[in-house]
C-alpha positions in Angstrom: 12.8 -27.0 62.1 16.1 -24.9 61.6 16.4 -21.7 59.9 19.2 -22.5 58.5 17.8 -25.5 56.4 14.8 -22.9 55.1 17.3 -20.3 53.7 19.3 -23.1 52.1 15.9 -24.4 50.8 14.8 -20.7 49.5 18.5 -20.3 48.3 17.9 -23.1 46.0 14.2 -22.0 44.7 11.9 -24.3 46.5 8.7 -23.3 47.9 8.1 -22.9 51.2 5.2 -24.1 53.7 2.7 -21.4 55.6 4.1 -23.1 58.9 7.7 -22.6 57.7 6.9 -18.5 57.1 5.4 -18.3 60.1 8.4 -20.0 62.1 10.6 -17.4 60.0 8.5 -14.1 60.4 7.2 -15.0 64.4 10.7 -15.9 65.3 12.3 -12.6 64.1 9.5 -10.8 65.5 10.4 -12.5 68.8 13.5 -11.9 68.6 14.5 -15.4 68.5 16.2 -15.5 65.3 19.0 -13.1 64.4 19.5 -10.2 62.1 21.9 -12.1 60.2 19.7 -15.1 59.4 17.0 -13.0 58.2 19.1 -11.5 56.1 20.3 -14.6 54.1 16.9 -14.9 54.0 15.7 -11.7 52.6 18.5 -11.7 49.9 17.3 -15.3 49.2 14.0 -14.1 48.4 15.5 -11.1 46.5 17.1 -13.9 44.3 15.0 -17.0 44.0 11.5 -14.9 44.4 8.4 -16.3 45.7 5.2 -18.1 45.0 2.1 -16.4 45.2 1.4 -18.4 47.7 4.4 -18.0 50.3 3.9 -14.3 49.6 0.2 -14.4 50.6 1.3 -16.6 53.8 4.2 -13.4 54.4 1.6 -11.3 54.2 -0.8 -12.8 56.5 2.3 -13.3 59.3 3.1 -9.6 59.1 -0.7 -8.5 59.4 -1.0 -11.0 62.6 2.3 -10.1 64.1 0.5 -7.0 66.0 -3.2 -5.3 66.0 -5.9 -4.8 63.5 -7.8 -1.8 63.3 -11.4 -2.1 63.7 -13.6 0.3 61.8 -16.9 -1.7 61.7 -18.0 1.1 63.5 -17.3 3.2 60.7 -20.2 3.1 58.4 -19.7 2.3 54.3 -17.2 1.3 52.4 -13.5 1.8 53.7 -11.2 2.6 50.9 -7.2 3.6 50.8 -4.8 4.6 48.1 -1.5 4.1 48.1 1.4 4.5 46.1 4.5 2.4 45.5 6.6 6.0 45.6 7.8 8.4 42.9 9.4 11.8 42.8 7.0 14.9 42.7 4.3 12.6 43.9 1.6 13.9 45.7 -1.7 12.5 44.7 -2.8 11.2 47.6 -3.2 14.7 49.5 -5.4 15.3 46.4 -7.3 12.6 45.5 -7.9 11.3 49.3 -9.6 14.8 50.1 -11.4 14.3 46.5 -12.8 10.9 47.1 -14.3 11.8 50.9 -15.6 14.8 49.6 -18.1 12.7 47.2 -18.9 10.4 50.4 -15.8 8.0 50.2 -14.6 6.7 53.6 -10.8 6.9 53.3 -8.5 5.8 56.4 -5.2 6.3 55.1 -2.3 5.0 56.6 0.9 6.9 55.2 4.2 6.4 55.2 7.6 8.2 55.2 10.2 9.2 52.4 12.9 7.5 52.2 16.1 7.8 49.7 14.8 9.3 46.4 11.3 8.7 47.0 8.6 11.2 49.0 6.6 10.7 51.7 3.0 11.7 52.3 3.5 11.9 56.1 6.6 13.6 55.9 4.4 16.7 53.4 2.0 16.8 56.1 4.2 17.9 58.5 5.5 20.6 56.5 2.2 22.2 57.9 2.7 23.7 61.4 0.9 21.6 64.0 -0.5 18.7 61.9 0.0 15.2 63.7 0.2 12.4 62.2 0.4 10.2 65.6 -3.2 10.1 66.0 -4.5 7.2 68.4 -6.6 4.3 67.0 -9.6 5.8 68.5 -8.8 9.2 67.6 -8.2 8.2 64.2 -11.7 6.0 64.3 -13.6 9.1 65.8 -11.9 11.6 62.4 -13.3 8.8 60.0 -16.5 9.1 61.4 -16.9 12.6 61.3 -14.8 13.8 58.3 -14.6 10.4 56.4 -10.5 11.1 56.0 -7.7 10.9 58.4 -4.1 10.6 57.8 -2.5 8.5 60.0 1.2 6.5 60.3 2.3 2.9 60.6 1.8 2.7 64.8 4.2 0.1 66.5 0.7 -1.9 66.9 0.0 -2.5 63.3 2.3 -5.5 61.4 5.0 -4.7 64.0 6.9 -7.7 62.0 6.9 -5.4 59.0 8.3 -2.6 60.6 11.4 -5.0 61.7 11.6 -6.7 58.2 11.6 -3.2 56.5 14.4 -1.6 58.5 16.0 -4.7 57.5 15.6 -4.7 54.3 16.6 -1.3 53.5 19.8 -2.2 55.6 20.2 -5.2 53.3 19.5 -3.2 49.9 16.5 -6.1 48.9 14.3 -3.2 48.8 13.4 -3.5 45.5 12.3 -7.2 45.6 8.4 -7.4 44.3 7.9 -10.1 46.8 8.9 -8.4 49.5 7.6 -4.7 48.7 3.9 -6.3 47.9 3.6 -8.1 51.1 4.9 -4.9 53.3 2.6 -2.6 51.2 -0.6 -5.3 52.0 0.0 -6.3 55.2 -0.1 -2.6 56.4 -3.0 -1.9 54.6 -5.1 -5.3 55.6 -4.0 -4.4 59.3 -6.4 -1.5 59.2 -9.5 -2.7 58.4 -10.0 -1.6 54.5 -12.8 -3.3 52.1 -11.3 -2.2 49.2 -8.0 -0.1 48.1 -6.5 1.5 44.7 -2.8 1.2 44.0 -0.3 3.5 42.1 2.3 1.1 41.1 5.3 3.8 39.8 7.5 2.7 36.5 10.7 4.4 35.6 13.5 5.9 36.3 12.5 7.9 39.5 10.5 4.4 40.6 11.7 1.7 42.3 10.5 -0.4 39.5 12.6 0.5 36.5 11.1 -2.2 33.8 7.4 -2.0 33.0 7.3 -5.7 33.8 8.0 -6.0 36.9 5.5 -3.4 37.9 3.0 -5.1 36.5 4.2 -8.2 38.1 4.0 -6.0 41.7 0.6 -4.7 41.1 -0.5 -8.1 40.1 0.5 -9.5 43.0 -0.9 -7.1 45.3 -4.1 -7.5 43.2 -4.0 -11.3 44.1 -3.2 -11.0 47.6 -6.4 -8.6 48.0 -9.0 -10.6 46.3 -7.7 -13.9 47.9 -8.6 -11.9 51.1 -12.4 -10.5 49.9 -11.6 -7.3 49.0 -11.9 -5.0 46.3 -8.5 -4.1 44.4 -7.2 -2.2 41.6 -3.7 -1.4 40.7 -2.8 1.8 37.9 0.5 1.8 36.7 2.0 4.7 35.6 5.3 6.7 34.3 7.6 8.2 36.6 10.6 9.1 34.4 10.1 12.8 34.7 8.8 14.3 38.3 5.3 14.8 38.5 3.8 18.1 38.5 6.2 21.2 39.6 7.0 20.7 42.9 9.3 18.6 44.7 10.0 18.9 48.3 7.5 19.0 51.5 6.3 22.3 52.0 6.6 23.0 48.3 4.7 19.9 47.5 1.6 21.3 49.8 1.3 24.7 48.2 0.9 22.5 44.8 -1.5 20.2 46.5 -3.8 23.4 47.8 -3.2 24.9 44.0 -4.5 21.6 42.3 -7.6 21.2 44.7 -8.1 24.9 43.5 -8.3 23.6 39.8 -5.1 25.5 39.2 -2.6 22.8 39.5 -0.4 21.0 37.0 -2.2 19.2 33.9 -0.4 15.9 34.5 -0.8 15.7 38.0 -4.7 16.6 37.9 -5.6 14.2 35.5 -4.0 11.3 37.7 -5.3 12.6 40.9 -8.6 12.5 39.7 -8.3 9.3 38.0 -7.2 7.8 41.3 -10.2 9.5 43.0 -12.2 8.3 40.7 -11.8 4.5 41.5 -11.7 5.1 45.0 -15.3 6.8 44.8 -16.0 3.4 42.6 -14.5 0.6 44.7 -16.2 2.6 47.6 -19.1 1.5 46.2 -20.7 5.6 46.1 -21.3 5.5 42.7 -22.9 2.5 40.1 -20.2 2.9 37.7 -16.6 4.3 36.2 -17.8 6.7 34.4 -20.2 8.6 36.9 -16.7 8.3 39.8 -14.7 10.0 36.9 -17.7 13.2 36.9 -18.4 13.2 40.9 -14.5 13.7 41.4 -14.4 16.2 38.3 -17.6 17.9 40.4 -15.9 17.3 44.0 -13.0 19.5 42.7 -14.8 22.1 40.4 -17.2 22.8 43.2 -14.2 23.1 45.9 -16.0 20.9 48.0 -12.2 18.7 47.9 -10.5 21.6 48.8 -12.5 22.5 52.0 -12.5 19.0 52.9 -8.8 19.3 52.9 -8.7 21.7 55.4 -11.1 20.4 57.6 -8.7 17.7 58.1 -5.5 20.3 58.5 -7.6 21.6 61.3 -8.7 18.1 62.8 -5.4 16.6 62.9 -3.8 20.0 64.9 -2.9 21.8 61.6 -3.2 25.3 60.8 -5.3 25.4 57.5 -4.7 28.9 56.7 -1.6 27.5 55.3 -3.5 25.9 51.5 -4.1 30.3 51.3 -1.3 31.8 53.0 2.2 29.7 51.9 3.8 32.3 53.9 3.0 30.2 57.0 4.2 27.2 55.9 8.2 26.6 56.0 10.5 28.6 53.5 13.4 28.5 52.2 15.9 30.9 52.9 18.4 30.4 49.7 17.4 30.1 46.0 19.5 29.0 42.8 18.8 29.1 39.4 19.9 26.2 37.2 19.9 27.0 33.8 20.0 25.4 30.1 23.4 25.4 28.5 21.5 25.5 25.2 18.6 25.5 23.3 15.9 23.1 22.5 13.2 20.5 23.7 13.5 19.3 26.9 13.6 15.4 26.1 13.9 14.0 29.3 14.1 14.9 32.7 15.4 11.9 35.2 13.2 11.7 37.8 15.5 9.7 40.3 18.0 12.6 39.7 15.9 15.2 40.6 14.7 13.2 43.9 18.4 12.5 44.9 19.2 16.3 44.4 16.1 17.1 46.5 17.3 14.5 48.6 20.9 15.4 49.0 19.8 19.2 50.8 17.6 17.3 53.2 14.0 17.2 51.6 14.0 13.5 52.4 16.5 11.1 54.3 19.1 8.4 53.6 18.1 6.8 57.2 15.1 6.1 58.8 16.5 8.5 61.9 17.6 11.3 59.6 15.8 14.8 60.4 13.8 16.3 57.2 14.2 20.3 56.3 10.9 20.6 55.3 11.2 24.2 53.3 13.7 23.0 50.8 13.6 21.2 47.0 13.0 22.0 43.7 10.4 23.8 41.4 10.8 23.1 37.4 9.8 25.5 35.6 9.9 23.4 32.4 8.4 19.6 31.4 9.6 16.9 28.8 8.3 18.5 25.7 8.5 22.1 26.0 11.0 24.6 24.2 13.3 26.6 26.2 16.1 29.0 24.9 19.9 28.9 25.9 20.6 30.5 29.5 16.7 29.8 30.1 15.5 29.0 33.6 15.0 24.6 34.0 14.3 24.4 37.5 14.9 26.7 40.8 16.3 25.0 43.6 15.5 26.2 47.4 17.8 25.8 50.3 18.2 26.3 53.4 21.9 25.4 54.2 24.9 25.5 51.7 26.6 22.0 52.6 26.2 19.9 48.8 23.9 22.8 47.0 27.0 22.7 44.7 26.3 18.8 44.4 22.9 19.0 44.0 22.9 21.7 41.6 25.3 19.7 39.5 23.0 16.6 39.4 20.1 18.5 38.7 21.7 20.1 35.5 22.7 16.6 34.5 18.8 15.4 34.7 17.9 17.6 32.2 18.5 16.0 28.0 17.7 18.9 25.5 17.5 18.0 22.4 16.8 19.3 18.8 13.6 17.5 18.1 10.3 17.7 20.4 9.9 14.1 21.8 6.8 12.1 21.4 4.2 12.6 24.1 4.3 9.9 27.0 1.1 7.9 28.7 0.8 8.9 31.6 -1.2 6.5 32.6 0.1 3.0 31.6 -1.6 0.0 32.4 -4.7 -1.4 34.7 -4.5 -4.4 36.9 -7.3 -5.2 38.4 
């Protein structure tokens, strides 16, 4: 077969064969077809779309291309959570530590931020000493004592995704729902999980913009998981204002140790534990919902979620005196105000905005290479819905260089709508799949 003939075929809509994806993915992979070819390729499939079929056969190629991770040594139920990105976003340092603290066995395999969007493993190393590079048998040997471990994409696991993502993003078909559910699952299938809950992220700080089409990603991913035997559930929920207080690395962390101390923000508690809560349930610990949702309420009123946080800082080479001591995790060394040109309701905060700001001073990275400054981003100090008076505080921004604070000072006063009349409260939480 020709590749050329297949791109022309996709071009034009048709469906292709598990043999002619696996002639596609296993030549790039090789190396025997070129960058350019793939390319057509991709931004066919950003155009014409896919079956659930030819995206279940994608899938399958990228999780073959390299290793699987065995954890049948691993007693119970194996369960992930992952998150299809957002700004502010950093439930799965919460409800991961939640979920193995009521007897959940959560390998996680994280990933890295990238544009607007956070990363968890890029958070984690805003604590001194934490690795992430943790060798399959190291990271089997953490699961087995702590029930958690954080661990990266390794060049071993879907290899093939790796090369197709660094080509998308190159490509700009990142936001194709074909393409971003069989990268997500292929990772995740490649490390041995029996069941996994996704956060599927809608609005404007999401790669998904239209409620739709996130439902049409978490669907997917929901089919591609069952079709393989394994328990799946997708939430999907709002993302047009940051969630929680905090965004940026190091900032992020001190939020994450505040909420596992019960003193967090309302919104991002009450998703955290939601997401705990059906990863205690697909981990098959509890019978039902309902007793997941009042273990992981018990898991974090009883700070057994908090130490089990740091048990894994100190596992994985980190200092955990950091979730007490902020001091010792990396600060900023300027501050800026940004305040509100009037009075009001705050009616909307654009959560791609704030992301880009946080971005643009180096809390995340344009380029897969780019270097992150871990001490810098943004705190609000107010949410969609609140009051604030003219010349009051909106958000502090932390810095540690003054190349584009100007910039990003400018876009983060643009983020902000104040308005006259108090906006109607949001879901938070909008939809199950699954």
């Amino acid at each position: 077969m020709r590749t050329v003939d297949l791109i022309h075929r996709k071009r034009d809509g048709e469906e292709l064969s598990v043999e002619e994806i696996r002639y596609l993915i296993d030549g790039y992979t090789e190396g025997d077809i070129p960058d350019y070819q793939l390319s057509a390729f991709l931004m066919a499939v950003f155009f014409a779309g896919m079956t659930d079929r030819e995206v279940g056969a994608l899938t399958d190629c990228m999780v073959r291309s390299g290793q699987t991770v065995d954890l049948s040594s691993v007693p119970g139920v194996k369960v992930d959570k992952h998150s299809t990105g957002g700004v502010g976003d950093k439930t799965s340092l919460i409800s991961a530590p939640l979920a193995a603290a009521a007897g959940a066995v959560v390998p996680m395999i994280s990933g890295r931020a990238l544009g607007h969007t956070g990363g968890t493993l890029d958070k984690l190393e805003a604590i001194p000493g934490f690795r992430t590079n943790l060798t399959i048998d190291e990271f089997r040997e953490q699961l087995l004592k702590h029930r958690l471990a954080f661990i990266g994409q390794t060049p071993e696991i879907a290899p093939a995704d790796g090369k197709l993502y660094s080509l998308r993003d190159a490509t700009a078909t990142i936001e194709s729902i074909p393409l971003i559910a069989s990268s997500i699952m292929s990772k995740k299938l490649a490390v041995g999980l029996d069941a996994l809950v996704l956060d599927v992220k809608v609005g404007a700080g999401a790669f998904m913009k239209r409620q739709v089409d996130a439902r049409r990603l978490a669907q997917m991913m929901v089919s591609i998981g069952r079709r393989l035997d394994k328990r799946v559930q997708a939430l999907i929920t709002d993302m047009n204002q940051p969630l929680g207080y905090a965004i940026g690395n190091a900032l992020e962390v001190m939020e994450v140790s505040q909420t596992l101390q019960n003193v967090g923000p309302t919104d991002l508690t009450r998703l955290s534990l939601e997401l705990a809560a059906r990863m205690i349930y697909l981990g098959k610990v509890t019978a039902t919902l309902e007793e997941a949702r009042e273990l992981a309420q018990r898991c974090l009123l009883d700070g057994s979620g908090y130490r089990k946080f740091r048990d894994v800082i100190q596992a994985q080479g980190g200092n955990p005196k950091v979730l007490d001591r902020f001091e010792l995790l990396p600060n900023a060394t300027g501050a800026r105000e940004i305040s509100s040109p009037r009075a009001g309701f705050v009616s909307a905060i654009d959560a791609e905005d704030i992301g880009r700001a946080s971005s643009m001073i180096g809390a995340g990275r344009d380029r897969k290479e780019d270097v992150v400054d871990h001490a810098v981003g943004v705190i609000l100090e107010v949410k969609v819905g609140q009051r604030i008076d003219a010349g009051g505080v909106l958000c502090r921004l932390y810095y540690t260089k003054d190349e584009k604070v100007e910039e990003a000072a400018q876009l983060i006063e643009d983020a902000f709508r104040i308005s006259t009349h108090e906006p109607e409260e949001r879901e938070l939480i909008l939809e199950v799949v699954g």
